[in-house]
Structures are given as C-alpha cells and as structure tokens.
N, C-alpha and C positions, 0 to 999 in steps of 0.2 A: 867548376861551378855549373851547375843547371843553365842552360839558355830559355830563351821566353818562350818557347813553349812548354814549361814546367807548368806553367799556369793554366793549359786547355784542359778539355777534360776528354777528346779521343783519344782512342787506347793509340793509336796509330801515331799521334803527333807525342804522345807522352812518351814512345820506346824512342823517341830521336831527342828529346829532351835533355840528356849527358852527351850528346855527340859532343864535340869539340866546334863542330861547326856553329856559326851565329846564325842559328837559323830564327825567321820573322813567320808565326799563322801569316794567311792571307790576309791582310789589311790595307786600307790608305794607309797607314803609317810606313808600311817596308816601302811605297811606291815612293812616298814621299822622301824618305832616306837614298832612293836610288835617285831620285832629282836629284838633289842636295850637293851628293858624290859625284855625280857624272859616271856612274857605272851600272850596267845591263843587272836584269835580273834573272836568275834561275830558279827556276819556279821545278818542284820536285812532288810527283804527286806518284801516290799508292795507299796500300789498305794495311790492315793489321797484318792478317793473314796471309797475304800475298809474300810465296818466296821467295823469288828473287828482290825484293823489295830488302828482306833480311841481307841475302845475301850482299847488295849494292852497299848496303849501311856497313855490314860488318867490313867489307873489304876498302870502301872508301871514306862514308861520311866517319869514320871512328879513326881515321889512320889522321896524326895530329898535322904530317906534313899536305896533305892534300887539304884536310880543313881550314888551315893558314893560308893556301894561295885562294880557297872559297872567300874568304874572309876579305882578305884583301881589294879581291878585283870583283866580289858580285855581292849584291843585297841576296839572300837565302831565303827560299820563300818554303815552305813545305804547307801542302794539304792534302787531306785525305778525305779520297775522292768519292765516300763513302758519307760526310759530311756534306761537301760540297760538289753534285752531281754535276750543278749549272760549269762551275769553273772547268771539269774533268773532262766536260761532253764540247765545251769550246775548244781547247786546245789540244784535245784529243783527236777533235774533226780536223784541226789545222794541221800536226804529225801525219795521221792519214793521207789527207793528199799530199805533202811534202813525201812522204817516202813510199807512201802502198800497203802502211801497216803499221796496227797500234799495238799499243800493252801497257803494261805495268810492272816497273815502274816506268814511269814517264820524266823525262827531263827535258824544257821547253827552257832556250833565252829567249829572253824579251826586251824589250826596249822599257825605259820607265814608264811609258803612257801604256803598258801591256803589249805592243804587239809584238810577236814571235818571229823570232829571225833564225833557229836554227831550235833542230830537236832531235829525241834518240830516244830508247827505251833503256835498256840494263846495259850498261859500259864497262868491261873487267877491268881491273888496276892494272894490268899488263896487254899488250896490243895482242889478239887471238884468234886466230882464227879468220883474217882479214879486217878486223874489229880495232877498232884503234882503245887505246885506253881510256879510262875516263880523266888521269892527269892532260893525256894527249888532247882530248875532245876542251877542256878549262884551257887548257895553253891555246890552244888556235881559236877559239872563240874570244877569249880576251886579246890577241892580237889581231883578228879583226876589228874586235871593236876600238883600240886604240891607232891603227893606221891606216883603216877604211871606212873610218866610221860615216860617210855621206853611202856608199855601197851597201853598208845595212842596215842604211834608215831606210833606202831605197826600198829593197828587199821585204822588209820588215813591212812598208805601206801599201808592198803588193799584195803580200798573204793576208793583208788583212783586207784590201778593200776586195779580193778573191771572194774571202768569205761571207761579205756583205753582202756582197754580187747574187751570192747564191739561191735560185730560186726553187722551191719546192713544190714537186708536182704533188697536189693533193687531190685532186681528182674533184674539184667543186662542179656541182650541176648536177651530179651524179650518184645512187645508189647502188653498191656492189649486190647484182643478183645472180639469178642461176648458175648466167654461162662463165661470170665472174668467178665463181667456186666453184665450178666445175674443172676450169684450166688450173683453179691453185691446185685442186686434188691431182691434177695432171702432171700438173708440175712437181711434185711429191713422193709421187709413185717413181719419175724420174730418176729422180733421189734417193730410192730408198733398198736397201739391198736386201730382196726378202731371205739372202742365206746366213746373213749374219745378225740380221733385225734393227742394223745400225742405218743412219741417214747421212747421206753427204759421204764421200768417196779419200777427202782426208784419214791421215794416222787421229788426228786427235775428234774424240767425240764429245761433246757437251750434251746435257739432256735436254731434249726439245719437247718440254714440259707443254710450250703453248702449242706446240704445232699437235699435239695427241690429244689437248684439248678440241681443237676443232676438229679433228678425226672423229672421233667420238663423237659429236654435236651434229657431224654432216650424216655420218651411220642412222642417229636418231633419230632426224628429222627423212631423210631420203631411202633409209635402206640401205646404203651403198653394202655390200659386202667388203669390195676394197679398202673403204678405211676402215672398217672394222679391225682387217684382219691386218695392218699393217699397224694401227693401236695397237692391237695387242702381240704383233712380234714386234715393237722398238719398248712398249713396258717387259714383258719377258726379257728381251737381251741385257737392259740394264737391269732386272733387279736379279739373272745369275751371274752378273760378273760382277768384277771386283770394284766399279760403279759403286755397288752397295753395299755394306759394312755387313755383314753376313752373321756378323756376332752381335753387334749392339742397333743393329737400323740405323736408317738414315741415307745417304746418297752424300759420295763426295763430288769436287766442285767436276771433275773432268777424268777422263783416263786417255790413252795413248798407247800405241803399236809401236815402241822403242824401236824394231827392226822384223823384216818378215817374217810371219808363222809364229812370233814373239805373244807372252800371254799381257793381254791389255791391262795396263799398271796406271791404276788411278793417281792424279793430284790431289792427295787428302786431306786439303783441307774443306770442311763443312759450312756452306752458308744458310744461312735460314730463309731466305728464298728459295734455293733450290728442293730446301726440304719441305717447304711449303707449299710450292705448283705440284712436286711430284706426290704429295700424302693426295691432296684433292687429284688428282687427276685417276690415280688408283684407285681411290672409294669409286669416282664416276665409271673406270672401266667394271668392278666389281657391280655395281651399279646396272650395269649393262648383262655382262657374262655371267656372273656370280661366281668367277673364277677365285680359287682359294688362294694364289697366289698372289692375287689383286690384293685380296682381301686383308691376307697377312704381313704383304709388305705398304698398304697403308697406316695398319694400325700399328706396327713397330714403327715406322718414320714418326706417325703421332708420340706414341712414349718417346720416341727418340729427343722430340723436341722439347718436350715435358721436362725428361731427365737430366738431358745437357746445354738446353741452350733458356730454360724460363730461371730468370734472375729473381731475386727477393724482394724485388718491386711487383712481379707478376706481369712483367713483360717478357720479352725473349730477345738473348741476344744476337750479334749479329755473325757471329762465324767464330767455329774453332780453327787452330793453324795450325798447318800440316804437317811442322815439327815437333818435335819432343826427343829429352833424351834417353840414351836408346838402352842404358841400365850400365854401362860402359864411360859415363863420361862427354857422350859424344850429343850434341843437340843434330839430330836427320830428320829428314822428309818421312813418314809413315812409320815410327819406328812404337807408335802404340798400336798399328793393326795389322802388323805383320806377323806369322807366325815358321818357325823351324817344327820338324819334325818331333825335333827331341823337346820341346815347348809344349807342343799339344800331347805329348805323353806326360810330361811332367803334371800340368794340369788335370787328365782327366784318367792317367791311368794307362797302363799299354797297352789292354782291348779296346777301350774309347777313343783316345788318343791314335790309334793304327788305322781305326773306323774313320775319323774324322778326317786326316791328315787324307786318307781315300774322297771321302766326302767332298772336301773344297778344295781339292788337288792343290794339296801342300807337298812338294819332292824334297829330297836331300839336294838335289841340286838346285833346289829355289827359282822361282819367277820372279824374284826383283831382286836383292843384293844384297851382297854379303849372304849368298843361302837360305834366306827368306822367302817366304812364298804371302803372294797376294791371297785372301781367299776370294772361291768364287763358288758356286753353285751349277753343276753341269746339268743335274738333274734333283728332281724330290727322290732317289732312290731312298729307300724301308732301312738302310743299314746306319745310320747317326741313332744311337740311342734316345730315350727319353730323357731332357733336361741338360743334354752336353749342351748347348748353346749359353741357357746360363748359367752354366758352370764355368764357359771360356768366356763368359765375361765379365765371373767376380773375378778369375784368376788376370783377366784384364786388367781391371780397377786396381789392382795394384799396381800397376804400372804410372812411371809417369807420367800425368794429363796435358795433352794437348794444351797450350795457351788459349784463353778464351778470350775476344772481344765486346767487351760488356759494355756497350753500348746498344742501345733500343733505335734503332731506326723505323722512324713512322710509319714506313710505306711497307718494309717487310712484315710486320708487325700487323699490318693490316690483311695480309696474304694469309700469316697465320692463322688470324684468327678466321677466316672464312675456312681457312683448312681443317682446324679443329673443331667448329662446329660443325662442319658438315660430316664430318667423321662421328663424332660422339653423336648424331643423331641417328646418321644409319645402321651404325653397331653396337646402336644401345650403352654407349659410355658417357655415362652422363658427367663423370668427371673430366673430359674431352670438353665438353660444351662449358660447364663450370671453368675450366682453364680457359677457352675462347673469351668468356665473360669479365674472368678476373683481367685480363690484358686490352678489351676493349676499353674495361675503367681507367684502367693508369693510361692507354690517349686522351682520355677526357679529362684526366686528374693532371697530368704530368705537360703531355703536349697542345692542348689549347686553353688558345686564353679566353677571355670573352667574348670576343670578337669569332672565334670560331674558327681562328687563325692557329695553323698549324705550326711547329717547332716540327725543324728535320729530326734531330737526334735528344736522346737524352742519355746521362748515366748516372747510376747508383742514384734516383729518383731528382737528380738536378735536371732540366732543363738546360739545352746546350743553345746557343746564339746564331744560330743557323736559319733561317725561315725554310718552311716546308715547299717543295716541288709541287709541279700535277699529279707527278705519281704516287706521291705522299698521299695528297689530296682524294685520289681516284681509290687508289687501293684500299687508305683505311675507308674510303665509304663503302668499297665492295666487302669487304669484309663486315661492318654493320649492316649490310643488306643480309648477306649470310646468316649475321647472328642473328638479326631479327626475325627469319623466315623460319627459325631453328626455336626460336626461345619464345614466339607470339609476345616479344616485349617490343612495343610499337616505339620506345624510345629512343632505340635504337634507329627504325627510320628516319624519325626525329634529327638523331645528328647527322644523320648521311645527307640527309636535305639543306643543314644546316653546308657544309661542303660542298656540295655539287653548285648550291647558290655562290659559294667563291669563286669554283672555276667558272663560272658565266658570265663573273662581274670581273675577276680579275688575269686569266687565263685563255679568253679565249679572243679570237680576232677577227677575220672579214669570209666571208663566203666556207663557215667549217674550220677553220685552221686556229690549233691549238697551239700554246708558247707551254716549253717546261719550265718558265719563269712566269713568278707575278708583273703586273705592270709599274707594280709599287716595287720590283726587287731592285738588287743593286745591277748597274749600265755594266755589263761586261763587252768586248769589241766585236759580239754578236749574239744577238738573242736566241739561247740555243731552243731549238724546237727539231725533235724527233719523232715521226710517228714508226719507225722501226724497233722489234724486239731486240734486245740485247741478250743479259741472262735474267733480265725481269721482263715484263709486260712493258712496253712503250706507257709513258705517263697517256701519251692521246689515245690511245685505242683503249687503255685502261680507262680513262676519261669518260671514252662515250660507251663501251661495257657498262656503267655505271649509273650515269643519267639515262639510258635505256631501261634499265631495271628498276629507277627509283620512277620514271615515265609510267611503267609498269603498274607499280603499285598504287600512284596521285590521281594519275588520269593527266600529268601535267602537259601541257603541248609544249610549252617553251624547254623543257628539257628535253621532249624527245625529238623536239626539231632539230635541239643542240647534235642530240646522238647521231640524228641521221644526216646531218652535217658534214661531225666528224668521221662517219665514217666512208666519206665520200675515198678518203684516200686510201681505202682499201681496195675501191671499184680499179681504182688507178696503179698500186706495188701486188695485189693479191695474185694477178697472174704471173706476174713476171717475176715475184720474191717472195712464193710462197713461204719460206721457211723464215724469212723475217718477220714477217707481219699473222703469225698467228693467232697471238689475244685479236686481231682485230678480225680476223676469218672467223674466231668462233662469235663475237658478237654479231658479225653479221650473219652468222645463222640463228642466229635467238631473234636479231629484226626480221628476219624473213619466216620463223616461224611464230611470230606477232611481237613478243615472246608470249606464250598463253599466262595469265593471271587467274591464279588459285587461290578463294576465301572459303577457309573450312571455319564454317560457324555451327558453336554448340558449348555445354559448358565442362570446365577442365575437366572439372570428376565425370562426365559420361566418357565411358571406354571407348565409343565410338566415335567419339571426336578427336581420341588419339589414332588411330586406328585409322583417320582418314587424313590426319594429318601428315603419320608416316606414309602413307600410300603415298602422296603427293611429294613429299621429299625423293621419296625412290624413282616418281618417276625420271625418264631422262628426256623429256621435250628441254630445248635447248633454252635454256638462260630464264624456266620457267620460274617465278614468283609466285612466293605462298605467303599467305597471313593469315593468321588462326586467332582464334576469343568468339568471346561474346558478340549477340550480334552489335553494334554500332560502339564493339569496340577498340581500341587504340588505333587501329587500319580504317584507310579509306575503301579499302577494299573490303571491310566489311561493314558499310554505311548500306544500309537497307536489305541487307542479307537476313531474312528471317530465319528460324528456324522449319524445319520441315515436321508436320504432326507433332511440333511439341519435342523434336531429336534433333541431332545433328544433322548438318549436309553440307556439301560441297557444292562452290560453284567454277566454273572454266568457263573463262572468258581468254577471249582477243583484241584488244587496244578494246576494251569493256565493253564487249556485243558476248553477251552471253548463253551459255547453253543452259538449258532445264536443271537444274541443283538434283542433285544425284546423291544419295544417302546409304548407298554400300560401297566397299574398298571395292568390290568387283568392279562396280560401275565406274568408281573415281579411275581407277586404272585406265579400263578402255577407254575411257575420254581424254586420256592424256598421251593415247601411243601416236 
C-alpha cells in the first residue's frame, strides 16, 4: 500500500511513496505522532535527481526488514530539499559543523521538539569502507535514545542553542568598494589555474556561474585584462569538456578527476539553474568578445532548455536525473550521453562516425565505463562534418530518456526567464524571448496569489503548499526586470515592484541583514539566513541585485538604501570568500558603476528606436537598465523624455543625473563604455 506521501505532488517525495517505509511530508502532524510515542525522528532529505539519493532508497528504504525496525523505533520524515530550502539549509548547517561536511542525501535524528542529535549523509546496507551501515547507524541511534536518553536531550540542546548562538558578520556600516573588489579579484586569480581554466585545486569542479558573472562585470567597468581573460578560460574549459553535452547543450550539474591524468567524467544530471546562469553568462561573455563559441554554447544551452526541461504549462522544469537505462536492462549514471566507438559509426556511418569518435575523443578503451567514452571538445578542428551533431542526437532520442523532475520551482524559473530573454534579444530569437514571456505568465497565473505572495513549487499547473523563499522572491523579480528591459512591457516592472515590496516588509531585518524566511513563515529551531552562494545566487545578494535594478529604474530611495544595506555583507566575505559570494561581487559592481539607467524614447515602428534599443542591450556597463516606448510611457524612466526633432533618442543617466539624449547607435555606444 502507498504511504502518505502518495498524496504530495514532488516528484522526489512521490518515488518514495511505495517504500515499505511509513514515511510522514514534513508536518505538525509527524511531530506530533513522535510526542505521542516517545520516539526520535528521522528526518530524510534529497532531490529527484540526486544519485545516491536513488541509490540509499533502493538499497535500504525498499529492503522490508530495515523499513520494519524504521517503523518501529522512528516517526519517518522525508523532504525534498528542493521544496523546502528553509528546512534543508537548517539542518544542513547543523550536519556541517557536527562532522565538516554536507550532502545529499542527508539523514538528521531529531528529538520530537526538532532538535538534531546525531546526522550522516548516504549510509551503505553493509559496513564499508570504515562507514558503518545504515541498519548499524538505526540500531545505535535507537539504543541511545532508549538508555541515554537524558545524554541526548543534553546534546541535542546544545547543537541547537550552538546554532542560535550564531552570529553573522554582515558587514553593516559599510559599502563594498574598490579595494573591496580588488582583493576578491585577488583572491580568484589565487584560485584559478590558468592551464586547465578550472577554479579551486579540488578533483571535483561545479560551474561558477556567479563568480564569471562578476569577472565580466569587473573587465567592463575597470578594464581589468585579468578577468577578462580568466572569464573566458573557465567558460572555454567547461563548454570543451564533458561539463557540456556536446551533442544536445546544456551543462551537467558537475564533473570529476576519478584518478590522475583521468579524463573528467561529469555527474549528469541537468538542473535548470545551472543551465540558466551559465546560457546568461555566455550571451554576457559573447557580449563582451563576440567569441563564437560564447555564442553557440549560449544559444544551444537556450534550445536546450526550451527542448527538455519547458513543461506544458510553459514553465520549466527543475532537473533531468542522471540515470537511465542503458538499453541492456540496467538503470546507470550517463548511460543516455555516453558513446562507444562502434555507436558513433552505427549512427552516422564509418567516415562520420571515425571523424567524430576523433572529434570528442571517444577510444575503444573508453573514459568512463564499461568502454564508454564521455564526449568532450579538445578543439573547433574543420574535420566533424556538416550536421553530424544532429544526427547524433536524433540517433540519441532513441534512447532511453533520462527521468525528468516536473516540478516548477519559482526561483529557477525566474533565472530562466532573465536567461532567455536576454538571449532571444541579443541574437535576434524572438521565439527565446516569447518562451521567457510564456513562463513569466504561469508565475503570475500559477504561483501568486493576490497578495503578491509567492508558492515555492508547482506541478502539472497545481500550485504546491510550500510558501516562496527570498530567492524565490529575488530571482523571479530579476528575471521580470530582464523581461521588462527586453520586451519595453512596463508590466513587468510592475510585478517585480510588487516583490521586492515583500522582501522589505517581510524578509528583511536591522542594519542590511536579509532572512531566507518570511516573518510570517513557519518557526523552525533557527531562522535560516544565508548570504553565501551555493549552486544558486544567495537569496540576499539575489535580493539586493534586484532592488538595485528596480532603484534604478523608480528613482526609489527606500529600495536602494535596502540594496546598499544589503550589500554591506559583501564589503565584509568579498575579500576573504571570493568564490562564494559572487552574485553579490557582481552587484556591487553595477552599485559602483551607479548602475547607469537607459530610456530609449521613440515610436515601435521607427527603426531607430530599435536600433537603439539593441545598442543599449549589448552594452555591457554592469547591471545597466533599459526602458524603452513612447515618451511617458509604461517606465518611469521615460517620464519626461521627449522626443529629439520629432525621432528617437536615448538617454544615460546615473542614480537620474543625466547626459545630453544622444540619437545614434554610435553615440548610445560610447556613452555606455
């Protein structure tokens, strides 16, 4: 029989739904049932997509004798942390300092009243490796709690009043300037190994989507050469390795140096964040270089997302999983993007195929297993025919597809859409920006209500029970700033203002400092507040990115005081943790280059009010805002913006101290370098 979470609607809590185990969603109600019993609770969190997550379930939560002694001795908690950020990022912080390191999946006991007294990440059924099992890890946890249970309540009161304790330097009083971004760039350079184009000195590499964002933004605004050219060897390294899906676009979640000299073997699974900093951050480098590599691995990550992950609501889901089976019977890790020798001749032939297999250094002896090869891109050499690529990707599409997590998550969703319009604007795809448009409606259809209040998740067009984050909050508004600057449909600013007015009244707190909880949300045993990158944008620095840009376009003081509030706590991690706090590095270079505001006034049908409209898109002044129409219309920023002799013009201001309205693309340009 189905257990209660047959009735949620994450894809993640629905594949544990036939366990044998009795597992409870997050609720009062599981809390209440573990009063009741007098027994601890085990709280189990992970995502769809997540691996070892599969793997944990398959080898324990499904096996009937380990889910009888769950049953027995613990209330069964399961969520997925992809719903519930606030729950994942509290006892996720408490695992950290207990052991020096997190993941997923995660398993935390807890006392009924929540607090955590003992935690682990993936547990194998059998003791390995120095690893105790997970029957092992249930037996000694239920025998403490039965004949020591004063020793971990003890325990239990300390990691939490630990966490209470904790206080967060945010750096109040103070705005991140020069010498501020100059030590992060310092710090970076540190890090970065110009012979491999990778960052950080680890086997396993993540894409640091924000930190190339600020690379790029510090180049624009300074000149630097260094980040220029460190931008563009850490986008080159990832999009020729196996990082990238070489056949179909897109960016998996991570790759890894198995062992030395070893060819890096990505985790492929796909999430729509990843795929949505790194589309925008490629157009921005392209943007910059006009390099065609920029160029082409934005606009295929764009179709990528178009093609695999936008649902038939017109949103986009939240990640493919990095198994499938492998034509054999066998459900593996990458076995839809892997190719053999004798594959790639099958598909395209034994000239093509011999060509290709040279091409993305695919061997008979294979880079990942079983004689598979990753592909990768060493170089653009002239020898891959015309249209082998998608040829190996209908021969692809026969294959088994990946699982997909169809679930709409507010906040990625909001990444997207600033990615796909700013893409379909720059290279002329208007069906790019028409997708951006279609996805911004179903946030406004699907996820808020009247109040203007966000839903975290939805699926197949239901509305899930979740209340939205800051970064919910922050991201879908940076993304209707996007859309708006891209589409001159002022309505869009409209709701982003509608948004950025919650986080002020409900998100934010004393001297700068931002909660990734409402005031109004539910008491967990601490209010979790982040301003560090993870593999998204921090909800805070996402936050005041955001009311900077809408400050930008209103004129409004009270949001940009917010911004520059917020982003005091950049003044205070930017030097000394560069690589975490990059969305807040690049906003504080858009505050420090005012951000400039652009009102190109003139009417749609003159050519030259497009014409200066895309000028202004392409420039790359850091975190610059643009609004386009008629004069006094939809935009504040274009209240009192005449026409010039009866044509178009442009005007470039700075927190609204403006220059001379300039009426050719030449001129809009140089006013914007």
């Amino acid at each position: 029989m189905p257990n209660r979470l047959a009735h949620e609607t994450s894809p993640y809590l629905l594949q544990h739904a036939d366990n044998p185990v009795d597992w409870w969603p997050w609720s009062p109600e599981a809390f209440a049932e573990a009063r009741e019993r007098g027994v601890p609770v085990l709280l189990s969190v992970g995502y769809s997509s997540c691996h070892w997550c599969h793997v944990l379930a398959h080898e324990s939560f499904e096996d009937e004798a380990t889910a009888a002694f769950m049953n027995e001795h613990f209330v069964n908690v399961k969520v997925d942390r992809e719903e519930r950020p606030d729950v994942d990022a509290v006892y996720m912080e408490a695992v950290q300092a207990a052991t020096g390191q997190g993941g997923w999946p995660m398993s935390v006991f807890m006392t009924p009243a929540g607090e955590p007294f003992y935690f682990g990440t993936y547990f194998p059924p059998e003791p390995r490796h120095g690893m105790p099992s997970f029957r092992q890890v249930l037996e000694g946890v239920q025998g403490a709690w039965a004949n020591r249970r004063d020793e971990v309540a003890d325990v239990a009161q300390k990691i939490t009043r630990d966490l209470a304790a904790r206080e967060l330097d945010h750096g109040a009083g103070g705005l991140p300037g020069e010498e501020e971004l100059a030590q992060a760039l310092l710090g970076i350079t540190r890090e970065y190994d110009p012979a491999t184009g990778w960052l950080g000195s680890g086997d396993t590499k993540f894409p640091p989507g924000m930190v190339i964002e600020f690379l790029l933004r510090h180049h624009a605004r300074t000149g630097s050469e260094a980040a220029l050219e460190m931008a563009e060897g850490m986008c080159e390294a990832m999009a020729r390795s196996s990082l990238y899906d070489q056949v179909g676009g897109g960016f998996h979640r991570y790759v890894l140096r198995p062992r030395p000299q070893a060819t890096l073997v990505p985790h492929f699974e796909k999430m729509l964040y990843d795929n949505a900093l790194l589309c925008r951050v490629y157009a921005h480098l392209w943007r910059i270089t006009g390099s065609d590599l920029a160029r082409r691995v934005a606009l295929e990550t764009a179709d990528f997302m178009v093609r695999e992950l936008r649902t038939n609501e017109g949103g986009y889901a939240s990640a493919l999983d990095a198994d499938s089976d492998d034509g054999a019977g066998h459900h593996v890790e990458g076995a839809f993007y892997v190719w053999t020798p004798a594959q790639l001749v099958e598909a395209l032939g034994e000239r093509d195929g011999e060509a290709a297999a040279r091409h993305f250094g695919v061997t008979e002896e294979g880079t990942f297993e079983e004689g598979a090869s990753v592909l990768q891109l060493p170089s653009d050499g002239g020898e891959l025919g015309a249209g082998v690529r998608d040829r190996l990707l209908a021969a692809r599409e026969l294959r088994e597809r990946p699982g997909r997590d169809d679930k709409l998550v507010a906040a990625w969703n909001g990444l997207a859409i600033a990615a796909l319009a700013e893409v379909g604007a720059l290279f002329d795809r208007p069906d790019l920006v028409e997708r951006a448009t279609e996805a911004a409606d179903v946030l406004v259809r699907i996820h808020m209500d009247g109040h203007a209040r966000l839903a975290r998740t939805s699926k197949d067009g239901q509305v899930g029970a979740n209340s939205g984050v800051l970064e919910d909050y922050a991201d879908v508004a940076e993304g209707f700033l996007a859309l708006a600057g891209v589409t001159g449909e002022g309505v869009w600013l409209e709701f982003a203002g509608f948004l950025l007015d919650i986080v002020l009244d409900q998100f934010a707190g004393e001297a700068g400092v931002l909660y990734d909880t409402a005031h109004d949300a539910e008491k967990l045993i601490r209010r979790p507040q982040d301003p560090t990158d993870n593999a998204t944008p921090s909800g805070w620095t996402a936050a005041a990115s955001a009311l900077l840009s809408y400050a930008a376009h209103t004129g409004s003081s009270a949001h940009r005081e917010a911004a520059e509030g917020a982003l005091g706590v950049v003044r205070a991690l930017g030097p000394r943790a560069p690589r975490f706090i990059g969305w807040g590095l690049a906003a504080a270079e858009a505050l420090l280059d005012g951000p400039r505001e652009v009102a190109v006034v003139g009417a749609p049908t003159d050519p030259l009010t497009g014409a200066l409209h895309r000028t202004a898109l392409l420039a790359s002044a850091p975190g610059a805002v643009v609004a386009v129409g008629a004069p006094g219309d939809e935009f504040p920023l274009l209240v009192g913006r005449p026409l010039v002799g009866g044509g178009a013009a442009a005007y470039v201001c700075r927190r609204f101290r403006c220059d001379a309205p300039v009426t050719t693309p030449d001129a809009l340009a140089e006013s914007l370098t």
